[in-house]
NUZARO-402779 format. One record per residue: x, y negated, z negated of N, C-alpha, C in turn; residue in one letter. Coordinates in pm, 1 decimal. Atoms other than C-alpha are relative to their C-alpha. Layout:
BEGIN
<<X Y Z> <X Y Z> <X Y Z> "a">
...
END
This chain:
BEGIN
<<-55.3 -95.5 -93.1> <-279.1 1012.3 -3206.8> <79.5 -74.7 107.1> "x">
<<-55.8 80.4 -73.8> <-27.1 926.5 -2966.9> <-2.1 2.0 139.9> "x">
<<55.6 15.2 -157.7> <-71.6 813.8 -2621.6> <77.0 126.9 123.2> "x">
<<-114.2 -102.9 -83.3> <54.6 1115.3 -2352.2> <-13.3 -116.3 100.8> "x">
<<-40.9 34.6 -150.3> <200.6 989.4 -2057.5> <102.1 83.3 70.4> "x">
<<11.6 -66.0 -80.3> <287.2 1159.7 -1741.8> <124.8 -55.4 103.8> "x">
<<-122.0 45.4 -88.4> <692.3 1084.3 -1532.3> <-32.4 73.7 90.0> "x">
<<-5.7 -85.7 -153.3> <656.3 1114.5 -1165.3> <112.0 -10.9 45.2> "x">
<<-174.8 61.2 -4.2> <1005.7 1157.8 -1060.1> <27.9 68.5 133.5> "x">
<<-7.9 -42.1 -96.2> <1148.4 1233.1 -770.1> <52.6 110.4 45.3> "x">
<<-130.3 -172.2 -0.8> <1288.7 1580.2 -645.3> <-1.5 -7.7 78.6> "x">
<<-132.8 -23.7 -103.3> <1517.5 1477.5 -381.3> <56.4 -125.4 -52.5> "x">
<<-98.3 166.0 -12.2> <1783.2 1198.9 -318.2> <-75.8 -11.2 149.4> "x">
<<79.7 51.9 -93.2> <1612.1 957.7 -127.9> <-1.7 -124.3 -8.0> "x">
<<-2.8 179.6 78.9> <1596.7 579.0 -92.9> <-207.0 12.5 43.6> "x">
<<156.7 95.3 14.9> <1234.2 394.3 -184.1> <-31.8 -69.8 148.7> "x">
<<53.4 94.2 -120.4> <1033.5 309.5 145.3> <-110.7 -102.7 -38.6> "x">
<<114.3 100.6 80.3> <780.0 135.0 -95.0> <-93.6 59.6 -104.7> "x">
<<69.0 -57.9 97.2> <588.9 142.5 -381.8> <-146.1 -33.9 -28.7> "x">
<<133.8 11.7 -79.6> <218.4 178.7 -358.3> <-39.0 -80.2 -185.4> "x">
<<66.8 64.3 112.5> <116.4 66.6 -743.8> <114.6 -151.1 -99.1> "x">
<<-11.4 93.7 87.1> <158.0 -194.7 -1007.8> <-38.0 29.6 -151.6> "x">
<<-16.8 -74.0 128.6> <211.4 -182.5 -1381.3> <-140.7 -60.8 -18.1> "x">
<<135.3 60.5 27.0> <-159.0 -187.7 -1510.9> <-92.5 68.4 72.1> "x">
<<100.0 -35.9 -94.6> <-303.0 -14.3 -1215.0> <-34.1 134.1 -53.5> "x">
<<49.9 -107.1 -9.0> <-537.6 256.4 -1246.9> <-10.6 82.0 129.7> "x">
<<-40.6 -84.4 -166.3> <-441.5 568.4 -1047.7> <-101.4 116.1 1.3> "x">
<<33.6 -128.8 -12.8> <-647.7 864.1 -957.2> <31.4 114.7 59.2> "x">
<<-105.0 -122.2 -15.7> <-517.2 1186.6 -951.1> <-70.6 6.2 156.6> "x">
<<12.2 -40.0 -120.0> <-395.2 1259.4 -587.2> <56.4 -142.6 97.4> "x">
<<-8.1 117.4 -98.3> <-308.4 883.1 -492.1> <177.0 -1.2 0.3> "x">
<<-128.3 20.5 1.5> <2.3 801.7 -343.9> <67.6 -158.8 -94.6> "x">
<<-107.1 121.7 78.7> <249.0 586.5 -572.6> <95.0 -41.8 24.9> "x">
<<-102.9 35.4 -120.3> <547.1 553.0 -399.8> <5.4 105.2 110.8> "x">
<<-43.2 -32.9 -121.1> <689.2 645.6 -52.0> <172.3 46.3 -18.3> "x">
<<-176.4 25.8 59.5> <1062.6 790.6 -39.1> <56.2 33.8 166.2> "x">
<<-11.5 31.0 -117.0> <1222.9 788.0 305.8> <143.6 120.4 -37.0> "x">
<<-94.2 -118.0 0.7> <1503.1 1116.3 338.8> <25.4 40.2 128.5> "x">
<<-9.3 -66.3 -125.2> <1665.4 1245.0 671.8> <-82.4 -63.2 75.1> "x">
<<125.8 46.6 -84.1> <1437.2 991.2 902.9> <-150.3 94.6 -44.2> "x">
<<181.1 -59.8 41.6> <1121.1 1171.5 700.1> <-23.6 -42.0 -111.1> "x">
<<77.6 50.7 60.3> <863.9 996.6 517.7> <-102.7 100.4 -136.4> "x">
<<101.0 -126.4 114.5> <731.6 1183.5 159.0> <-59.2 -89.9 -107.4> "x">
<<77.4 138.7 100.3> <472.7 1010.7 -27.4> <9.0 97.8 -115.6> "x">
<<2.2 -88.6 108.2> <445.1 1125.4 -380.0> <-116.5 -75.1 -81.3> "x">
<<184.4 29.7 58.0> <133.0 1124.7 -555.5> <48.4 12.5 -151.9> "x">
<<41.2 28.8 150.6> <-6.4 1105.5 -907.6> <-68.0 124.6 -11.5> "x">
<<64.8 -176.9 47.6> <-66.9 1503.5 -1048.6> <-85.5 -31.3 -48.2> "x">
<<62.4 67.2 27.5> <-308.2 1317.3 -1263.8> <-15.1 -111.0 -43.5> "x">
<<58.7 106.8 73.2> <-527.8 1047.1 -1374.8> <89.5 -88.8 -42.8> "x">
<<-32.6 82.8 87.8> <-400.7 775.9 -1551.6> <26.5 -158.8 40.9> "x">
<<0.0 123.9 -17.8> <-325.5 375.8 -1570.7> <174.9 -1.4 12.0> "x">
<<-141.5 35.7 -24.6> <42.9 249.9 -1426.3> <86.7 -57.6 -169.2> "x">
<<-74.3 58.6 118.4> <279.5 211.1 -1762.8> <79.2 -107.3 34.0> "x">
<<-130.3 60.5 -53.9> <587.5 133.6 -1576.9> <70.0 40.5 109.9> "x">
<<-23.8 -33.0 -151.4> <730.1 124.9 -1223.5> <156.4 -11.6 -19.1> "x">
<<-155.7 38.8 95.9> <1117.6 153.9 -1287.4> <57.2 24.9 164.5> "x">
<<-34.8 27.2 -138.7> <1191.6 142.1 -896.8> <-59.9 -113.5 94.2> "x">
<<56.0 119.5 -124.7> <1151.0 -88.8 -598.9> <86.8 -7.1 140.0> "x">
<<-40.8 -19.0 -146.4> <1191.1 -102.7 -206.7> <124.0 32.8 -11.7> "x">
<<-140.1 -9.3 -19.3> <1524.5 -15.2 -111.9> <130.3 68.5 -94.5> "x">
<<-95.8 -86.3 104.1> <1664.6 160.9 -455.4> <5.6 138.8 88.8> "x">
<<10.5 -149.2 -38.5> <1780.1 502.8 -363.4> <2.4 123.6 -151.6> "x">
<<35.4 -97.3 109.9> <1714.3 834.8 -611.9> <40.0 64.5 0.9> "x">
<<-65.0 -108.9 -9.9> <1859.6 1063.5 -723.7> <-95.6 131.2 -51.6> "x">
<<34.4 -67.1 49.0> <1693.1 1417.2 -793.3> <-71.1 30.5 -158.2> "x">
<<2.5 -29.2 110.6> <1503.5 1388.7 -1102.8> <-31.7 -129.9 -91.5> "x">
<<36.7 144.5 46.7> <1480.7 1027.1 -1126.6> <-110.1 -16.0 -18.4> "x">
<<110.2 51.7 23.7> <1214.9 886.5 -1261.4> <-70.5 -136.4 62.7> "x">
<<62.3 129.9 -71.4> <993.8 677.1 -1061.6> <-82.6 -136.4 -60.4> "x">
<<59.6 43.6 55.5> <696.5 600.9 -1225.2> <-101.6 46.2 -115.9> "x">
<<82.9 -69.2 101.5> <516.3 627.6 -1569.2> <-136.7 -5.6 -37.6> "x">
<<163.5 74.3 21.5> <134.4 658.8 -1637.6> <-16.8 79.1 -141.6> "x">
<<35.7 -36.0 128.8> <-35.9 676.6 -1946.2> <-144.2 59.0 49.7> "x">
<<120.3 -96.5 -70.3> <-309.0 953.4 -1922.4> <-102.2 -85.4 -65.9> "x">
<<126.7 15.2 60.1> <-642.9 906.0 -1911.3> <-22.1 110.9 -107.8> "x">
<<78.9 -149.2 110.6> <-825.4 1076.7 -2226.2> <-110.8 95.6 48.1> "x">
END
């Protein structure tokens, strides 16, 4: 069976104020994973659920566009 995994992406344009995980890390649903910095305001964006860090495809200072994909986790079973 094949592994689900779970894109947290961003819905705004925004640049990266930092990124809270690492590929490998186990996240629990609700933790913040990155930070995105918009209009002088700070929006953390969490993990809807569970799962272990796949792949972090951003870093400090990139900016996003609507839709971008931040970061990927592979669900827990």
């Amino acid at each position: 069976m094949a592994a689900k995994t779970l894109s947290i992406i961003s819905e705004l344009v925004a640049s990266v104020a930092g990124v809270s995980v690492a590929v490998g890390d186990e996240v629990p649903a609700g933790e913040q994973v990155a930070l995105l910095e918009s209009m002088k305001m700070e929006i953390p964006v969490l993990a809807e659920q569970a799962g272990r860090v796949q792949e972090v495809k951003v870093a400090a200072g990139d900016v996003v566009q609507e839709g971008d994909v931040l970061v990927v986790l592979l669900l827990a079973d």
